[in-house]
C-alpha positions in Angstrom: 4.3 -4.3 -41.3 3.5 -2.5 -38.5 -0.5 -4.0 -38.8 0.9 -7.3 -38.7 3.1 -7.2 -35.6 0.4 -5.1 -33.8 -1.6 -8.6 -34.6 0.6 -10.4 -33.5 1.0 -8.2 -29.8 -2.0 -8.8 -29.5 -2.1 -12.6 -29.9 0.6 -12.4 -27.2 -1.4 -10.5 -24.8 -4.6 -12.8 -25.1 -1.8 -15.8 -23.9 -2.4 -14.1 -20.8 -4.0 -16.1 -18.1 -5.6 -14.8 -15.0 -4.4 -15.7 -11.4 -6.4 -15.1 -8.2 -5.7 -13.2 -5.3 -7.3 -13.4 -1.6 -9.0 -10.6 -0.3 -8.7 -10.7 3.5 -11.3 -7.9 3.7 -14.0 -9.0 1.5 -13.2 -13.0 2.3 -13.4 -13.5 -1.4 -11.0 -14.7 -4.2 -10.4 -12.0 -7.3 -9.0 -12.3 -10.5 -5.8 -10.3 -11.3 -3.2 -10.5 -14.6 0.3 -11.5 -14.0 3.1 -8.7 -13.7 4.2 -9.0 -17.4 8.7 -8.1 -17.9 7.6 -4.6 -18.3 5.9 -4.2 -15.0 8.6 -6.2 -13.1 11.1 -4.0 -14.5 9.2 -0.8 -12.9 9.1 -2.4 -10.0 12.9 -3.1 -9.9 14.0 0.2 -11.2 13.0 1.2 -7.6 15.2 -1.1 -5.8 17.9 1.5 -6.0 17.8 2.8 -2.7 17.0 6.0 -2.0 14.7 7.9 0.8 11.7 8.2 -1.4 12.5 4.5 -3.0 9.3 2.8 -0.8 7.1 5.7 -1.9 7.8 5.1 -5.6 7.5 1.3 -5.1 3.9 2.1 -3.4 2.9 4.0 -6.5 4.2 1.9 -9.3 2.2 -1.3 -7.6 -0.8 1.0 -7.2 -0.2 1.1 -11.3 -0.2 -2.0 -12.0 -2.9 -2.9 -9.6 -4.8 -0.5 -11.4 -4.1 -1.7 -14.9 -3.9 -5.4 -13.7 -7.2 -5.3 -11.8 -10.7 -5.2 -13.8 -13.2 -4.4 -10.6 -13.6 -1.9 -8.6 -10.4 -0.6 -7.2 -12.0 2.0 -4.6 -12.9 -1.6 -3.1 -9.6 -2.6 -2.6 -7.2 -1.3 0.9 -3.9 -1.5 2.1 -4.3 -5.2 3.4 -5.4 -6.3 0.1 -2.1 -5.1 -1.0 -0.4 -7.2 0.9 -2.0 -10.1 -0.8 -1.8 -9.0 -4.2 2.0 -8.7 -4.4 2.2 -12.0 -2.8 0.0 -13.3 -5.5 2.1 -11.3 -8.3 5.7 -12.7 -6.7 4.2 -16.3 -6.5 3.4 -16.5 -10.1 7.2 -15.0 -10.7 8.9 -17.6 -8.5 7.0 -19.6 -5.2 10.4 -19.7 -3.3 12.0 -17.3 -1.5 14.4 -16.9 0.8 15.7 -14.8 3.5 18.8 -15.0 5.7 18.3 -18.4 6.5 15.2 -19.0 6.2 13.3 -20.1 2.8 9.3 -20.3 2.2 6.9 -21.4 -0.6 5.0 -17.9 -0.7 1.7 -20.1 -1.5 2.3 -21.5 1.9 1.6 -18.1 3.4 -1.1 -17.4 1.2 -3.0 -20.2 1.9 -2.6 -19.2 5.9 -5.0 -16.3 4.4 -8.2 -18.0 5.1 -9.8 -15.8 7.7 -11.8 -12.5 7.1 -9.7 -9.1 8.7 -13.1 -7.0 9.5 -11.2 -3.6 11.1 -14.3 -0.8 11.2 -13.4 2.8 11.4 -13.9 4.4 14.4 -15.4 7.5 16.0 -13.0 9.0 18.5 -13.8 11.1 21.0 -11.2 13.5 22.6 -10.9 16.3 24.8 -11.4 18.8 21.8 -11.5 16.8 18.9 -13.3 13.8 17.5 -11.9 12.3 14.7 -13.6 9.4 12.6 -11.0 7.3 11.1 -11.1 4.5 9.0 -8.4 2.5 6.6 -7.7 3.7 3.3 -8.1 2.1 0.0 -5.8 2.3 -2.5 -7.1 5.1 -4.1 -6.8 7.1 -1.3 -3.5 5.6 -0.3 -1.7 6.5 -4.0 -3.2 10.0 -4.1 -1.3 11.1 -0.3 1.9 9.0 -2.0 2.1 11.2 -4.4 1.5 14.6 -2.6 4.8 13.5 -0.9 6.4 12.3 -3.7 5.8 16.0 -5.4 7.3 17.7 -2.4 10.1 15.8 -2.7 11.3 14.2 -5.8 13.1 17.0 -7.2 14.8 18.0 -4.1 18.6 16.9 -3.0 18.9 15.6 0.4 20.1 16.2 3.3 20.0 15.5 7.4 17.7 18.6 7.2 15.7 17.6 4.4 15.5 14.0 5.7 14.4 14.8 8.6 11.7 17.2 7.3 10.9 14.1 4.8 10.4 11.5 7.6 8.5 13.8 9.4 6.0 14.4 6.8 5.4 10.8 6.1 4.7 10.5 9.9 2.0 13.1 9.5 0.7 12.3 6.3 0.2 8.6 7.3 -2.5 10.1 9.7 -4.1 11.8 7.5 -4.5 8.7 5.0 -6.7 7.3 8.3 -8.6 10.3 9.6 -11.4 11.0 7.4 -13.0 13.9 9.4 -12.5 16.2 12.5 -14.5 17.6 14.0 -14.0 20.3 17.3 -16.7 23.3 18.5 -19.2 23.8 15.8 -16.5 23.2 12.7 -16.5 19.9 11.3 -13.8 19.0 8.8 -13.5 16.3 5.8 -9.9 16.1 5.4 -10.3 14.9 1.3 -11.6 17.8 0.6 -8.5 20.2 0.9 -5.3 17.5 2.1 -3.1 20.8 2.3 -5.5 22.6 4.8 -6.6 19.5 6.6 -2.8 18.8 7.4 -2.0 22.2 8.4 -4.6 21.6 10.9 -3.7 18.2 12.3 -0.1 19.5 12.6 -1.5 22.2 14.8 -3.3 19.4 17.1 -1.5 18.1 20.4 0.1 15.1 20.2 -1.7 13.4 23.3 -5.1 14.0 21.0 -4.2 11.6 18.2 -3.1 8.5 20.9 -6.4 6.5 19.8 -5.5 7.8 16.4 -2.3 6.1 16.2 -3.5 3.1 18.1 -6.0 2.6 15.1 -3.6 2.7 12.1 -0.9 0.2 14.3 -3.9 -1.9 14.3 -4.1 -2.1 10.5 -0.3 -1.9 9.9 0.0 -4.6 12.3 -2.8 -6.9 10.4 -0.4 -5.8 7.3 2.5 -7.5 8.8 0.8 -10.5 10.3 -0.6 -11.3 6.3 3.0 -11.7 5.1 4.0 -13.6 8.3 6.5 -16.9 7.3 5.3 -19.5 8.9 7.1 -21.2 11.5 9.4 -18.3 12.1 9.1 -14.5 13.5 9.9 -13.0 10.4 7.7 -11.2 7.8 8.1 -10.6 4.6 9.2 -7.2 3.5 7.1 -5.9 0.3 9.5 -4.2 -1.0 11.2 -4.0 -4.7 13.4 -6.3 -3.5 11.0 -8.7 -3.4 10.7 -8.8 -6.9 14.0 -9.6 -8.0 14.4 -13.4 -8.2 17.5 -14.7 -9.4 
């Protein structure tokens, strides 16, 4: 019994068909499976809010991605995200709606048609230089879930949601800043994450202003991807954005 329906799961997964997904960093098309009901349901099992809800969503998709995704994922940033759960929700349900506005999401991929080319950077400071550069997923899920450890078992509170918030501020640096260097020491922050943010927190503020300037320039480009059209909304990747009625 159990040989036959394991047969017949997998005549149901071969039913699977591809669907495509833009990659505004390569300027190429990819193939990419379709959420299946199991995957969805991850996704909205994180709709419950809570303060590490967007943290868990980030990781679950990473998941999928990974599972979903048959090249080479270390290829792959947080921009391409962007377009891939567009693709995903589009194959769900092309309409969605928002307040009072409502969108075909194809119409905002197909407003995908120019290449986003952001090179990293070498920034000089008074002290420092950092060289910083946008992560790919990879890179993106492992700092996720450094946080999520810290936090997941924890109760919260105004103290510990403060401390929360302001470890996601400083941990979203370090997913940029690749290496620092100052005197005759020169750091790569993957090698040790603990040390290397132990050391950024110890850095002056006014230091990392290119810094920041450099991941608003990607998060912006994030934003601008999942624009509506006509309108100055964006759409919010969120779990939410999975549930269609």
């Amino acid at each position: 019994m159990s040989e036959d329906f394991n047969s017949i799961l997998d005549e149901v997964k071969k039913l699977k068909k591809d669907l495509t997904f833009y990659s505004p960093t390569k300027d190429e098309e990819f193939a990419i499976s379709p959420l299946n009901l199991h995957q969805q349901k991850l996704i909205i099992e994180n709709s419950i809010s809570s303060n590490l809800s967007i943290l868990f969503f980030n990781t679950v998709l990473f998941d999928i991605i990974k599972n979903n995704f048959s090249g080479d994922l270390s290829s792959l940033d947080t921009l391409d995200r962007v377009s891939i759960a567009l693709s995903l929700r589009s194959k769900i349900s092309n309409d969605y709606e928002e307040d009072d506005v409502k969108v075909k999401i194809s119409d905002i991929i197909k407003n995908m048609n120019e290449k986003i080319i952001i090179d990293g950077e070498d920034i000089k400071t008074e002290s420092f230089n950092f060289k910083v550069e946008k992560p790919n997923l990879i890179l993106d899920n492992k700092i996720n879930k450094i946080i999520l450890k810290k936090y997941e078992s924890k109760k919260f509170d105004e103290e510990k949601v403060n401390s929360l918030i302001s470890d996601i501020y400083v941990y979203e640096i370090l997913k940029f800043v690749k290496q620092i260097s100052f005197n005759d020491i020169t750091i790569d922050t993957e090698e040790n994450f603990q040390n290397s943010l132990k050391i950024l927190s110890e850095i002056d503020s006014s230091e990392l202003k290119a810094v920041f300037k450099f991941i608003n320039k990607v998060r912006d480009n994030e934003l601008k991807l999942a624009s509506i059209p006509n309108s100055d909304k964006n759409i919010s990747i969120t779990p939410d954005f999975f549930i269609v009625q």
